[in-house]
ZADO-1210 file (C-alpha; in nm, 4 decimals, padded with zeros to 6 digits):
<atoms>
<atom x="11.3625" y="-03.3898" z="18.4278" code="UNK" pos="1"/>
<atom x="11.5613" y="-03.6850" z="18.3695" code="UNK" pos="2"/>
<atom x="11.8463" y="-03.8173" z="18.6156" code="UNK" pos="3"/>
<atom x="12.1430" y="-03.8572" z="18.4456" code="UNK" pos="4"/>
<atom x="12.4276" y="-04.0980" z="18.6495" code="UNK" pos="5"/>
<atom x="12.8501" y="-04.0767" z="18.5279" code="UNK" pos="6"/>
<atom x="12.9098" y="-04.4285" z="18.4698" code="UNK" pos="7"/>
<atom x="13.2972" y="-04.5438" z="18.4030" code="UNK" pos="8"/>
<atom x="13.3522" y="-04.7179" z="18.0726" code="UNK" pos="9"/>
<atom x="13.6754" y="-04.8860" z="18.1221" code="UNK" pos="10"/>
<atom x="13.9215" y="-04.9572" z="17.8803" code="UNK" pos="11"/>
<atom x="14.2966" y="-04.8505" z="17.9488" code="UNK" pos="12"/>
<atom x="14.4161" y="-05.2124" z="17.9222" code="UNK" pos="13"/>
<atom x="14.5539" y="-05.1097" z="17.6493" code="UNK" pos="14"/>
<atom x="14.6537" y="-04.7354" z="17.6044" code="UNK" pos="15"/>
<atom x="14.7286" y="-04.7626" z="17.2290" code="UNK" pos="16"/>
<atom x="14.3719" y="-04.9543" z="17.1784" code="UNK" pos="17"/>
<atom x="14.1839" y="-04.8151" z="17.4341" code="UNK" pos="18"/>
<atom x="14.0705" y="-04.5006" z="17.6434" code="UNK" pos="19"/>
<atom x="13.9118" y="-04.4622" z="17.9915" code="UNK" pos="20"/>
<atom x="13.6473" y="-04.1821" z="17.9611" code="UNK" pos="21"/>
<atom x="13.2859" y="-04.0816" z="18.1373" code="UNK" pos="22"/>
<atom x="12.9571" y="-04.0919" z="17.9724" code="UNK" pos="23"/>
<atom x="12.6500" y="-03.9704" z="18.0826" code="UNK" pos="24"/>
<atom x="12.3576" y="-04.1913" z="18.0519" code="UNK" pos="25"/>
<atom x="12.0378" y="-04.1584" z="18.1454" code="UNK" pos="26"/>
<atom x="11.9119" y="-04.3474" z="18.4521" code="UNK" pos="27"/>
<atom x="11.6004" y="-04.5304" z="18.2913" code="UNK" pos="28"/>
<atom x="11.8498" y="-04.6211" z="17.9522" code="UNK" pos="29"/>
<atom x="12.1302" y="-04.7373" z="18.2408" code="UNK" pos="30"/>
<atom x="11.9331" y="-04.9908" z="18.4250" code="UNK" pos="31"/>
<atom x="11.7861" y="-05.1128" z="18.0945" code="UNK" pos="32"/>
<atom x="12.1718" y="-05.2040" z="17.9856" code="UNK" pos="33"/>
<atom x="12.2432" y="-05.3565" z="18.2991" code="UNK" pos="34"/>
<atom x="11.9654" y="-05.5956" z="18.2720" code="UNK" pos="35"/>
<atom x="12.0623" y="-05.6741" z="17.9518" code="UNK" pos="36"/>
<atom x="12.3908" y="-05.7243" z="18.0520" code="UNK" pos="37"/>
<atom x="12.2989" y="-05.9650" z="18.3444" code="UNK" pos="38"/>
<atom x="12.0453" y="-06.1694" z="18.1486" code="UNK" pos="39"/>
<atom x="12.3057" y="-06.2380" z="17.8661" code="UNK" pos="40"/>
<atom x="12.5929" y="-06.3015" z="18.1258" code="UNK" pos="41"/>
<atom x="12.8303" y="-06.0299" z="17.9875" code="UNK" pos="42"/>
<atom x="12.9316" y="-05.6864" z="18.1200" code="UNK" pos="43"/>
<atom x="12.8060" y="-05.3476" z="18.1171" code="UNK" pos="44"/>
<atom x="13.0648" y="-05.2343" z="17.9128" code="UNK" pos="45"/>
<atom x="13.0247" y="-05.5478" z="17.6024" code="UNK" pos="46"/>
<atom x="12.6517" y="-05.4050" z="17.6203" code="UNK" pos="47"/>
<atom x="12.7499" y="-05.0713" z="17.5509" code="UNK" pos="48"/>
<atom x="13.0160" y="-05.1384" z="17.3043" code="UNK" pos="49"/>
<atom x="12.7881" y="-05.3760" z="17.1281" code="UNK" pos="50"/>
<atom x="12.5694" y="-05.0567" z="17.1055" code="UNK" pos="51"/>
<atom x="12.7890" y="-04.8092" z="16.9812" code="UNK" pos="52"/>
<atom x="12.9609" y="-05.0447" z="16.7561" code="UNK" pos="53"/>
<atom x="12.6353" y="-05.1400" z="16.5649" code="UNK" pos="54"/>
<atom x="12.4968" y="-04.7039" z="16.5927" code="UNK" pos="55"/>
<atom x="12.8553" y="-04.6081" z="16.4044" code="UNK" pos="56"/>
<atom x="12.7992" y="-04.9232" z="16.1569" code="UNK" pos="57"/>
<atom x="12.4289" y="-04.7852" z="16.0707" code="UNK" pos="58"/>
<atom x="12.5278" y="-04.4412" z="16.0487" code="UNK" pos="59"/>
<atom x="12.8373" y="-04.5453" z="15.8306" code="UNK" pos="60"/>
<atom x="12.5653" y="-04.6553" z="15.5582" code="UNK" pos="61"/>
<atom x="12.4493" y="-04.2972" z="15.4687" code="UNK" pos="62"/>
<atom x="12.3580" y="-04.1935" z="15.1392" code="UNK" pos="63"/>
<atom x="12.7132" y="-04.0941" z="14.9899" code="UNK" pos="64"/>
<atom x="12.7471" y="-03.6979" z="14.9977" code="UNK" pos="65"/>
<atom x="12.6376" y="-03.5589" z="14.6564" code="UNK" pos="66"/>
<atom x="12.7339" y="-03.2403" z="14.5710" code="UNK" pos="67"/>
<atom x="12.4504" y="-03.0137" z="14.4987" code="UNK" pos="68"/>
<atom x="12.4025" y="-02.8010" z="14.1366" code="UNK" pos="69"/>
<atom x="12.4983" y="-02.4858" z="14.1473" code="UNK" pos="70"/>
<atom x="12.5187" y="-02.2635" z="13.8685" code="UNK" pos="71"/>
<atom x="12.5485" y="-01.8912" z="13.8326" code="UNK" pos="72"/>
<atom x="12.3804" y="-01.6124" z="13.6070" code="UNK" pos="73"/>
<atom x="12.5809" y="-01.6007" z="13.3207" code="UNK" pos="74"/>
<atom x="12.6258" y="-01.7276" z="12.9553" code="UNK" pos="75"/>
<atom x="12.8690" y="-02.0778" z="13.0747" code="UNK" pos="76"/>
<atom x="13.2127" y="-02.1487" z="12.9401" code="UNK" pos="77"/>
<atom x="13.3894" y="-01.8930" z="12.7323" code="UNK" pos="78"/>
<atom x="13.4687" y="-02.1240" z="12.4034" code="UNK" pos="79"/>
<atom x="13.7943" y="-02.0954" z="12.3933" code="UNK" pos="80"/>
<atom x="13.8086" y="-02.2794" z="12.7034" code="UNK" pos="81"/>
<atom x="13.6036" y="-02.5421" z="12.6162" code="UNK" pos="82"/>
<atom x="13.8508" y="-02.8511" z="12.6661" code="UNK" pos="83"/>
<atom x="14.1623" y="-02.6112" z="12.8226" code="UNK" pos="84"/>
<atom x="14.3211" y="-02.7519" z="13.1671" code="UNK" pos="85"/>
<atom x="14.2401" y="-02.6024" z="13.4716" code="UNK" pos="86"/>
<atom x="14.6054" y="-02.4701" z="13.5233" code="UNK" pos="87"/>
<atom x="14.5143" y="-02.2311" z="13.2028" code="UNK" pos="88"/>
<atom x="14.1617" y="-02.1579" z="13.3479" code="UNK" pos="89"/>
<atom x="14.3590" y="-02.0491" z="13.6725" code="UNK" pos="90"/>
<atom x="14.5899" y="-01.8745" z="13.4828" code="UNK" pos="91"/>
<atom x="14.2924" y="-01.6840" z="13.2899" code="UNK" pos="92"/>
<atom x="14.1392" y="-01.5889" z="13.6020" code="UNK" pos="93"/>
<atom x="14.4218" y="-01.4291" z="13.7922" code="UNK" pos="94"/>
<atom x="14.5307" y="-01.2780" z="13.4769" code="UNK" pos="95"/>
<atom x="14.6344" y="-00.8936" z="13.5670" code="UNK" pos="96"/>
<atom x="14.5798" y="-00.9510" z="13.9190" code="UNK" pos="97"/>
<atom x="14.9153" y="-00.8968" z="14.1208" code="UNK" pos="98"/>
<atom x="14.9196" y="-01.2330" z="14.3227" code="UNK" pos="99"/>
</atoms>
């Protein structure tokens, strides 16, 4: 089983632009960043923003959400709707019903 340590990221310098919260990281993953952060002369916390910063830019280049096809049994657009605005479709289909 993996150790797991609370590390502090700090960031309430500025409440509007920042927040002070706890993370757990794994031990192995922890000492890694430090290293990092002590070979490169920077802190823990530039390590670990550079991180998350680049994870959320990666992730933000998904393939756009695409909605899939669904269709139902039937025989498709009556033809007098063909063309009509949704407001009359909507109309149509709470026609008789008591809202």
């Amino acid at each position: 089983m993996k150790r797991v340590r609370r590390i502090w990221v700090d960031g309430l310098r500025d409440i509007v632009t920042h927040m002070k919260t706890t993370v757990e990281i794994a031990d192995e993953l922890l000492d890694e960043a430090r290293k990092v952060a002590s070979r490169e002369g920077i802190t823990l916390r530039a390590v670990i923003e550079a991180g998350l910063r680049k994870e959320v830019r990666e992730r933000g280049r998904s393939k756009p959400f695409r909605l899939r096809r669904a269709t139902f049994r039937g025989r498709g657009l009556r033809p007098e709707l063909v063309g009509a605005s949704w407001e009359k479709i909507r109309d149509l289909t709470y026609e008789g019903s008591s809202e």
